[in-house]
Each structure stands twice: as structure tokens, then as C-alpha cells.
Backbone as a printed PyTorch tensor [residue, N CA C, xyz], in Angstrom:
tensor([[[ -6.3590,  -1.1520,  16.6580],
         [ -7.5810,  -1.9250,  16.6310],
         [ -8.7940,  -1.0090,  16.7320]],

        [[ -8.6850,   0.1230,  17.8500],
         [ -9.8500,   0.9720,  17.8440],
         [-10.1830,   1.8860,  16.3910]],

        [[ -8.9220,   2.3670,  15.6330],
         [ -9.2400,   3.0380,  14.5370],
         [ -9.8440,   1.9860,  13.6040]],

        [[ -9.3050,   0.7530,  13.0780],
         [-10.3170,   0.0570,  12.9010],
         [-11.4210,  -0.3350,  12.8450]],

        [[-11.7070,  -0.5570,  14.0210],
         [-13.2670,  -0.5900,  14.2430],
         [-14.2680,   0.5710,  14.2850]],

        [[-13.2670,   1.7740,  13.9870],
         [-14.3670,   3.4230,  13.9970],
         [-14.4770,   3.2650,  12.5820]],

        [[-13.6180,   3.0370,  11.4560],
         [-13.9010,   3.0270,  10.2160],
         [-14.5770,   2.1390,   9.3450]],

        [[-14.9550,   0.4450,  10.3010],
         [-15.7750,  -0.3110,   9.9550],
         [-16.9830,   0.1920,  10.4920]],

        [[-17.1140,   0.4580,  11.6420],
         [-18.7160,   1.4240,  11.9220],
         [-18.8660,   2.1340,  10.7230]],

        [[-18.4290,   2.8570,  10.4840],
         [-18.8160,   4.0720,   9.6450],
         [-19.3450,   3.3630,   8.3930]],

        [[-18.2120,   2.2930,   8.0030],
         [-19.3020,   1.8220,   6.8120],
         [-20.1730,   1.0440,   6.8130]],

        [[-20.6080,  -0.1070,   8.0340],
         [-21.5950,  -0.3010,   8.2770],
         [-23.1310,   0.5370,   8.6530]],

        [[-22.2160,   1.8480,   9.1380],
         [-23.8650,   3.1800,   9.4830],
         [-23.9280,   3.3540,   7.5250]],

        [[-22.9940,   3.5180,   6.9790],
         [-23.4930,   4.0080,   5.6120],
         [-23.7980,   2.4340,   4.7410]],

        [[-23.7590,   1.9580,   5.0940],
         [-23.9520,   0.7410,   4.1450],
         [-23.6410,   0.5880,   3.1380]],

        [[-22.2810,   0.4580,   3.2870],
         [-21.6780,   0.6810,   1.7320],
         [-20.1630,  -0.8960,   1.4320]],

        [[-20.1010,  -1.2340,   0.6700],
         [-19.5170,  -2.0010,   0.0220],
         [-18.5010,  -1.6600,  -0.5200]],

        [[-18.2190,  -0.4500,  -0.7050],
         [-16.9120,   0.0550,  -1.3700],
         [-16.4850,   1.3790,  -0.5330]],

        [[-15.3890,   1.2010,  -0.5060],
         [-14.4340,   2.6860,   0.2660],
         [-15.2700,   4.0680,   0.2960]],

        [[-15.6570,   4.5970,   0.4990],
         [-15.9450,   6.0520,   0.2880],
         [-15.1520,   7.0060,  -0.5500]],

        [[-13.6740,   6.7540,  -0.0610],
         [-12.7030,   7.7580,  -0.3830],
         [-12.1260,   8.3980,   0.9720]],

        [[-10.6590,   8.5910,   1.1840],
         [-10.4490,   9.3200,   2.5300],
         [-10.8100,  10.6820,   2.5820]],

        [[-10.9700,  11.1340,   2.0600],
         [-11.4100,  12.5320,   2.2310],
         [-12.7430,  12.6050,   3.1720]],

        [[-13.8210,  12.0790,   2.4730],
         [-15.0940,  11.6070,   2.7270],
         [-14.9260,  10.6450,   4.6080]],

        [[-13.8600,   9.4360,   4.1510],
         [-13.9440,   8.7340,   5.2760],
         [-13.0090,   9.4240,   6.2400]],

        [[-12.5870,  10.5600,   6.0410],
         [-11.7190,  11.3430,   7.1490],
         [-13.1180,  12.3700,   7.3620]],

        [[-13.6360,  12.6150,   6.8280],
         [-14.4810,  13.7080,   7.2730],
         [-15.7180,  12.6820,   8.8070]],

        [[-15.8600,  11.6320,   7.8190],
         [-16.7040,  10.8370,   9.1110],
         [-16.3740,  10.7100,  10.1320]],

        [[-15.1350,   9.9740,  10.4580],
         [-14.4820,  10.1530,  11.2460],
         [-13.8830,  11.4330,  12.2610]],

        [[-14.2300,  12.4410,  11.5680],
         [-14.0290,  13.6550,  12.7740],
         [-14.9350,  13.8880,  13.7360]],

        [[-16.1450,  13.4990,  12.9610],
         [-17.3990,  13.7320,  13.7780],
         [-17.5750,  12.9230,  14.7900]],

        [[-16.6420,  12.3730,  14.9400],
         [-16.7450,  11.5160,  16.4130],
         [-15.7020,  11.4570,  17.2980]],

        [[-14.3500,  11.8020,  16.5040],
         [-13.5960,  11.9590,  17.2660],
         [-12.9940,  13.0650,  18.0770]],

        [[-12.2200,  12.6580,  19.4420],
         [-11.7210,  14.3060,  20.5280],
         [-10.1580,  14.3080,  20.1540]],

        [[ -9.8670,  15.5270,  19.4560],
         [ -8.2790,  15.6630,  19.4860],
         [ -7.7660,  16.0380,  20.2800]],

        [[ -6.5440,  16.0640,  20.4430],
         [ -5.6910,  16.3050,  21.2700],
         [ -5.4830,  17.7130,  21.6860]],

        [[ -4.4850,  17.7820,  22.3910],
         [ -4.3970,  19.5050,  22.6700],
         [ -3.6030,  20.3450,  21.5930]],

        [[ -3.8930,  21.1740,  20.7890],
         [ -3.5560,  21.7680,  19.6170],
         [ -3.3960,  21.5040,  18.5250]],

        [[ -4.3940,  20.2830,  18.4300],
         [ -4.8540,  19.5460,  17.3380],
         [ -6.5290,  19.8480,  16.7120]],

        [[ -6.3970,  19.5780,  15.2420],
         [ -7.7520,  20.3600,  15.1490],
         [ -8.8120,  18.5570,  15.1230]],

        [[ -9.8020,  18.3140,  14.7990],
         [-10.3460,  17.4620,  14.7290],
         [-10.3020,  16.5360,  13.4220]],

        [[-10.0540,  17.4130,  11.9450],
         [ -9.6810,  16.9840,  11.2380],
         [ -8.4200,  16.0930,  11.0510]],

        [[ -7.4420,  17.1020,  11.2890],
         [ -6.0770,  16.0440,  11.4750],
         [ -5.9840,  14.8130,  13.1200]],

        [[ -6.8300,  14.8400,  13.5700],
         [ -6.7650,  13.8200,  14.6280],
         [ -7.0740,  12.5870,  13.6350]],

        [[ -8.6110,  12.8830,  12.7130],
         [ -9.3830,  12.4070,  11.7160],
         [ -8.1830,  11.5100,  10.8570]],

        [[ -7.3310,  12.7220,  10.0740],
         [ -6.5740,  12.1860,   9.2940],
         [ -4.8880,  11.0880,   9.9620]],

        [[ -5.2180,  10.6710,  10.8030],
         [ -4.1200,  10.6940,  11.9490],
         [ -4.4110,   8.6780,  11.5980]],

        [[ -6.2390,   8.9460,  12.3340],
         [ -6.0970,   7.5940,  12.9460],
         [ -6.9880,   7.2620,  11.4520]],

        [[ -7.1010,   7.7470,  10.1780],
         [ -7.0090,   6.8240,   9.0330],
         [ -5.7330,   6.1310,   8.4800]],

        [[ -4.7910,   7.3310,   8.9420],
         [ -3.9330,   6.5060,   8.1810],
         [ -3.2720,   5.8520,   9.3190]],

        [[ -3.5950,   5.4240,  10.1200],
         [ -3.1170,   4.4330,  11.0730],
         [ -3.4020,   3.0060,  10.9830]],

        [[ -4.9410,   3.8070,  10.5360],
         [ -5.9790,   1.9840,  10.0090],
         [ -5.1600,   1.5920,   8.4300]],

        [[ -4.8230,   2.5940,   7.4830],
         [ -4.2910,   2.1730,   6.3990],
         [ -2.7460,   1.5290,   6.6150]],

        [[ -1.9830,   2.0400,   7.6170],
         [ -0.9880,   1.6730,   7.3330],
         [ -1.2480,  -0.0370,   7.7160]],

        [[ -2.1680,  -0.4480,   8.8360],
         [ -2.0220,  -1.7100,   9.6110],
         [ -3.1790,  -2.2350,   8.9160]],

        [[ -3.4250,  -2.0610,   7.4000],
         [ -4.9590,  -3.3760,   6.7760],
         [ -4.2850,  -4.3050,   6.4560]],

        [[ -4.7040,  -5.1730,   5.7530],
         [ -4.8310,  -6.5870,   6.0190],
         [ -4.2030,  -6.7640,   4.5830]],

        [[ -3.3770,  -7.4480,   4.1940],
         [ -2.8170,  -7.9110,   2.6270],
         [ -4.1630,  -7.9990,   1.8110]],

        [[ -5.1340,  -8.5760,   1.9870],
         [ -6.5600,  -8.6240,   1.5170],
         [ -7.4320,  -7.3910,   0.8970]],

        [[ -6.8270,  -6.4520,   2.0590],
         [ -7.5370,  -4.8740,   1.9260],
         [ -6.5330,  -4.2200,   0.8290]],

        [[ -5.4600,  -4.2730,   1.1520],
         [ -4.4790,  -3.9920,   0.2240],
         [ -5.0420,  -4.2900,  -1.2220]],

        [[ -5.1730,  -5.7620,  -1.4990],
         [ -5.3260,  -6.1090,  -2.3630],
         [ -6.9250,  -5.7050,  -3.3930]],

        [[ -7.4230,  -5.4770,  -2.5640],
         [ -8.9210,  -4.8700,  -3.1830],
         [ -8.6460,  -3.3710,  -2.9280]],

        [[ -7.9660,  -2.3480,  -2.3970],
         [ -7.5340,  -1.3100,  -2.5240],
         [ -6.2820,  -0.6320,  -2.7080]],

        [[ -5.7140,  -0.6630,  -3.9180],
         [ -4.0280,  -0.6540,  -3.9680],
         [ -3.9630,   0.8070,  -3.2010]],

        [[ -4.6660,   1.9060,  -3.3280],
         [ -4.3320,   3.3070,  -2.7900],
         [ -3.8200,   2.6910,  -1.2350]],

        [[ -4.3680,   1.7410,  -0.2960],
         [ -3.7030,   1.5280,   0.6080],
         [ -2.2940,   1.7430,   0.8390]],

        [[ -1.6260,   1.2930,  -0.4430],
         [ -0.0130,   0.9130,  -0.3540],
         [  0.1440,   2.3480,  -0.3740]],

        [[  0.1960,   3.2030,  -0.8400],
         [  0.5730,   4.6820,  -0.5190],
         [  0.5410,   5.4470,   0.6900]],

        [[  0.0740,   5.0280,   1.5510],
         [ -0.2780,   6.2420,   2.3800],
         [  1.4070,   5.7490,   3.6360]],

        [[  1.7540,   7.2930,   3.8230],
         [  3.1160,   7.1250,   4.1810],
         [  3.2180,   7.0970,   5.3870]],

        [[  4.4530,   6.7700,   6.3120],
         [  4.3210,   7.1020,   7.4040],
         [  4.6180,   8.5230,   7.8980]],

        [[  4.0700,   9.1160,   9.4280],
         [  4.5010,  10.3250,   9.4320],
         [  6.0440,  10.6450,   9.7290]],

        [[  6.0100,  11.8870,   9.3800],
         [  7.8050,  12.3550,   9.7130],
         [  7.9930,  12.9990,  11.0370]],

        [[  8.6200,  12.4300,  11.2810],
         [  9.3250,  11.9990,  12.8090],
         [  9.8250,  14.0810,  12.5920]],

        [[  9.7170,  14.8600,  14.1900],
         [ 10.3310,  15.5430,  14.5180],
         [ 11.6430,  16.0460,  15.2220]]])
């Protein structure tokens, strides 16, 4: 729910109507977020996007098919 709501901020601060792109919306997202211990800020970034992608809404899906791609991580 919290990654959620960091990536709806973000597009409400940019005012935008359409996706950015993750690259772009992973980069926003670093700038606010604290990683973990031996984690860089980027991949914390890229962590809790695709956390928000894996858990959107059939709706979001549906106005963004790239949603359906993004994988889960591999287990160590």
C-alpha cells in the first residue's frame, strides 16, 4: 500500500496522466527513498516499483499491458 501511494505522489507532484516510464518512475522514487543495508538506493527504487506493479489493479493492467511483465524476484 505504501509503494503505492509513493508512486501516486509522484504523479500527482508531476502532473501527469500517463506513466512516465520505470526507468524515469524508478529514478523518482529513489529520491525519497532509505535502502537497506548494502543496498544502493536505486535498487531499493527498483524493488518497491515492482512491488506496486506486481499488486495494480486489473484496470491498471488494462491501460498498461507492460504491467503484466514485470517478474517476480528470484528467491536465494
Amino acid at each position: 500500500m505504501v509503494n503505492q501511494l509513493v508512486f501516486t505522489n509522484i504523479l500527482k507532484e508531476q502532473n501527469m496522466a500517463k506513466h512516465p516510464g520505470f526507468a524515469k518512475a524508478q529514478a523518482q522514487i529513489a529520491k525519497n527513498v532509505t535502502p537497506r543495508a548494502g543496498e544502493t538506493k536505486k535498487q531499493a527504487a527498483g524493488a518497491i516499483l515492482a512491488s506496486a506493479a506486481r499488486h495494480a489493479s486489473p484496470a491498471a493492467k488494462k491501460a498498461n499491458p507492460a504491467l503484466k511483465h514485470v517478474a517476480m524476484p528470484k528467491k536465494k
